[in-house]
C-alpha positions in Angstrom: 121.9 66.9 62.5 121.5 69.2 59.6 118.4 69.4 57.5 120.9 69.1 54.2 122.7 66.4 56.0 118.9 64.9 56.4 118.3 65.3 53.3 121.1 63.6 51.9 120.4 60.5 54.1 117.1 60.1 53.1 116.5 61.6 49.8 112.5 61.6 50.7 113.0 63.8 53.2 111.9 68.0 52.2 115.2 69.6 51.8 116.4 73.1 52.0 114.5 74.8 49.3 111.4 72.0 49.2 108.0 73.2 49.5 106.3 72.1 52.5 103.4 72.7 54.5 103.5 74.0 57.9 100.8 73.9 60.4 99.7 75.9 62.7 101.1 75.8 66.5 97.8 76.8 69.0 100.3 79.9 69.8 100.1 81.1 66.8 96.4 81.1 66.2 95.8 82.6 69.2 98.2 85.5 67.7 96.4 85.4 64.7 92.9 85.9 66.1 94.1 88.7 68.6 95.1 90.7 65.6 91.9 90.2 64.0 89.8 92.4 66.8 93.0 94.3 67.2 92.6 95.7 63.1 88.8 96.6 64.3 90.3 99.2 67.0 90.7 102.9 65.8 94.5 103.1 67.3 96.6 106.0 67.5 100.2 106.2 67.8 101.7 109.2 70.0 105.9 109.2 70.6 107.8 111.4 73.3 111.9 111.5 73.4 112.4 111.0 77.1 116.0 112.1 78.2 116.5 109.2 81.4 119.4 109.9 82.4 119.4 110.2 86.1 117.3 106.8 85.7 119.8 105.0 83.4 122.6 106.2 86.2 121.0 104.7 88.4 120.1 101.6 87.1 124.0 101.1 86.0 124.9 101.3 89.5 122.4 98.5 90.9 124.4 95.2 91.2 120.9 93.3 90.4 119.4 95.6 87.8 115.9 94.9 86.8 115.4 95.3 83.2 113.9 98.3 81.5 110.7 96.0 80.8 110.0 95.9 84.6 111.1 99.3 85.1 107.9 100.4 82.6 105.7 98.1 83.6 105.8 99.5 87.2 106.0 103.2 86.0 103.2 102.6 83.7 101.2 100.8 86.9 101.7 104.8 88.4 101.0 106.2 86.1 97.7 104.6 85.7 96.5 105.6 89.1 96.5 109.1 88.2 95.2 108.8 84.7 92.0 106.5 85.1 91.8 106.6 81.1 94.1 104.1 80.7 92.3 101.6 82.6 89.1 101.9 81.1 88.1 100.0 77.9 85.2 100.4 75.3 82.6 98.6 75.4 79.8 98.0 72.1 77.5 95.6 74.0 74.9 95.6 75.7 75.0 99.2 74.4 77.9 101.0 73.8 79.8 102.3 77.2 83.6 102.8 78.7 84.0 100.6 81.7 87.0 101.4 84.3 88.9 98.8 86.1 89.8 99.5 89.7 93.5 99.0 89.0 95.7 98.4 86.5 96.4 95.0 84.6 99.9 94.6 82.4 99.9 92.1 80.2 103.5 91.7 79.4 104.9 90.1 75.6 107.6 87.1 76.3 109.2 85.5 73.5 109.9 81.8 74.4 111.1 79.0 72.3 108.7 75.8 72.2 109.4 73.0 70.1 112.0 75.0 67.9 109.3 77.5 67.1 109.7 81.1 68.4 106.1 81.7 69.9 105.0 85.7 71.8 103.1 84.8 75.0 101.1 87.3 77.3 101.7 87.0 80.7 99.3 89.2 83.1 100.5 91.0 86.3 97.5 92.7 88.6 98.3 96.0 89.9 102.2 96.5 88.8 101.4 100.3 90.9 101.3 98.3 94.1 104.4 96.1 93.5 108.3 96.3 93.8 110.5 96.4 91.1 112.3 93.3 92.6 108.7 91.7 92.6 108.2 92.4 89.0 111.2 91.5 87.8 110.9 88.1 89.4 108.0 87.5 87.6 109.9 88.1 84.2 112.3 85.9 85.1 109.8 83.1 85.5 108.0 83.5 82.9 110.5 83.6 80.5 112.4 80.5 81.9 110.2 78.2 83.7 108.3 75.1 81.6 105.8 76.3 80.3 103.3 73.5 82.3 104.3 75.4 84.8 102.8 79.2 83.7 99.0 79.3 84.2 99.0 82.1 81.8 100.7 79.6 78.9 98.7 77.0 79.8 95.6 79.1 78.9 96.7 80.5 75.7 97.6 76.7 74.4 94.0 75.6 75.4 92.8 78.7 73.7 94.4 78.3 70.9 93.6 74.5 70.6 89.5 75.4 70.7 87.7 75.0 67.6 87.8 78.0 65.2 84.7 79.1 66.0 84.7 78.5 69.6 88.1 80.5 69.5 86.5 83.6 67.9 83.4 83.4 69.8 85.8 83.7 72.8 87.7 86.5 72.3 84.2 88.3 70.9 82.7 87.9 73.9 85.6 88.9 76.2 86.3 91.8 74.5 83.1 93.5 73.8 80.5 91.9 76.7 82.5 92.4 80.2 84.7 95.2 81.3 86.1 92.7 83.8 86.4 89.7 82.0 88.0 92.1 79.6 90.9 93.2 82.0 90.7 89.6 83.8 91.7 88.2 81.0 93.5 90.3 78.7 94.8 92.7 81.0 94.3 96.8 80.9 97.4 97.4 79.0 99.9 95.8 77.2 104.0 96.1 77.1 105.4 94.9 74.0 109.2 96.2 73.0 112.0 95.5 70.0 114.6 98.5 72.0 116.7 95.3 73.8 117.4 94.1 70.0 118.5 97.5 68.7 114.6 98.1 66.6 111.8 99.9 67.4 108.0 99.7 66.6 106.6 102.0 64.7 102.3 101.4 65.1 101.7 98.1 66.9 98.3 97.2 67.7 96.9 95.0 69.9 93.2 94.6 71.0 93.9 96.5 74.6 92.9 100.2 75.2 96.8 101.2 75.1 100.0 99.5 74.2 103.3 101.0 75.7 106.6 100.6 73.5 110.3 102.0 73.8 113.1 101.7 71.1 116.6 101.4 72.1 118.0 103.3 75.2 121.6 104.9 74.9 124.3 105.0 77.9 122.8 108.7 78.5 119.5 107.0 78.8 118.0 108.5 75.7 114.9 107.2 74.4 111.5 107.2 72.0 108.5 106.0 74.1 104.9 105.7 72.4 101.5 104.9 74.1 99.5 103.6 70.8 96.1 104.6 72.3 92.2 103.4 71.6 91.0 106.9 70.4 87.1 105.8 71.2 88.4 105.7 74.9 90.9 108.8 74.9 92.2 111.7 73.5 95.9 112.5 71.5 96.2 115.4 74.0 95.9 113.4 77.0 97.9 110.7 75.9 100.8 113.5 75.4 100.2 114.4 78.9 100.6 110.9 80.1 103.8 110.5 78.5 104.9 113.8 80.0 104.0 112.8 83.3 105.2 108.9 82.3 108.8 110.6 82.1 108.5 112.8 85.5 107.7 109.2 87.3 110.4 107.5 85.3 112.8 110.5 86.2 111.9 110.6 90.4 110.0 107.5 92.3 111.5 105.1 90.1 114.9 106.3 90.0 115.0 106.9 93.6 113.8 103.6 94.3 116.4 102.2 92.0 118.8 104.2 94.5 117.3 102.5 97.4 117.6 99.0 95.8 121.7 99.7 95.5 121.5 100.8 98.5 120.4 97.5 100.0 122.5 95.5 97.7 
């Protein structure tokens, strides 16, 4: 049923263009009070245009194609290995210090639906560098169909989001300026976040991480913009350019030739 033809039923009800008061879903406060820390963080945002076309070929040809979210998330995992920067994080307590995580972390935006509201989850995945693309995309699958009872990683963020205010800010606070591996434990080391599957592209997210990767929309000749928006207390413009560099070299060889190998097996 409608909300006009509601409102015609019961004249009480709050039609179309009725003032009403909305409150506040756990899911959204816990978006609300990442972006808090996030606006404390001195970000940077550094774009390459990656030409992917032997990778875009290649992914055309696999019967099971992962999507390009998983196909980042594991190149990013690579890249990680050889640029520790991006797995380190700054510290301010007990004094300030960069702490590095032993591997990688991706925390991974998934947009679900829960009751009619549109909600952005974080979903965590430990070392992406030492896992399959089949492997990762399964996870994406999951976590973007299965109840959400059923995620551990959704289940946390609702009984984050349902603490007390200041429980809830103490929280993050802590996490995010005490332990370096609380920190990655529980936010991750990075964070993937992108519009490019809807045709829109990002131009300075932010997020409380050390880096967040994002890519815009990818052509048939597997054309793209890919940013790294980047902590500068942690690291440098000129080595984030690097890493994009290199990002695209990874992109353009072990991932495509494992995509290869994945049509291969089909």
């Amino acid at each position: 049923m409608s909300e006009q033809t509601r409102c015609l039923k019961n004249p009480r009800a709050p039609g179309p263009g009725t003032p009403r008061w909305i409150r506040l879903s756990p899911y959204r406060k816990v978006i609300i009070e990442m972006l808090h820390h996030a606006r404390k963080i001195p970000s940077i945002p550094v774009a390459r245009p990656m030409r992917l076309a032997s990778l875009s070929q290649a992914r055309q040809w696999c019967p099971n194609r992962p999507s390009w979210t998983a196909i980042f998330v594991r190149a990013y995992g690579l890249l990680s290995v050889e640029f520790p920067e991006l797995r380190r994080a700054y510290l301010p307590y007990p004094w300030p210090h960069l702490y590095q995580h032993p591997f990688s972390i991706a925390s991974i935006a998934v947009e679900r639906i829960i009751d009619d509201e549109p909600v952005v989850l974080a979903a965590k995945m430990s070392a992406p560098e030492n896992r399959s693309l089949q492997d990762i995309q399964a996870h994406l699958d999951r976590w973007k169909r299965a109840p959400i009872d059923e995620v551990s990683e959704f289940r946390q963020l609702r009984r984050l989001g349902r603490m007390p205010f200041w429980l809830r800010r103490f929280f993050f606070w802590q996490t995010l300026t005490w332990s370096g591996s609380k920190r990655a434990k529980r936010f991750g080391t990075f964070l993937v976040s992108s519009y490019g599957s809807l045709g829109a592209e990002q131009l300075h997210p932010i997020c409380p991480l050390t880096t967040l990767l994002t890519f815009g929309p990818i052509n048939e000749d597997g054309d793209v913009t890919v940013k790294i928006i980047y902590d500068h207390r942690v690291l440098d413009g000129r080595r984030v350019a690097a890493a994009l560099a290199r990002l695209e070299e990874i992109l353009s060889t072990a991932i495509a030739t494992e995509l290869r190998s994945l049509c291969q097996a089909a």
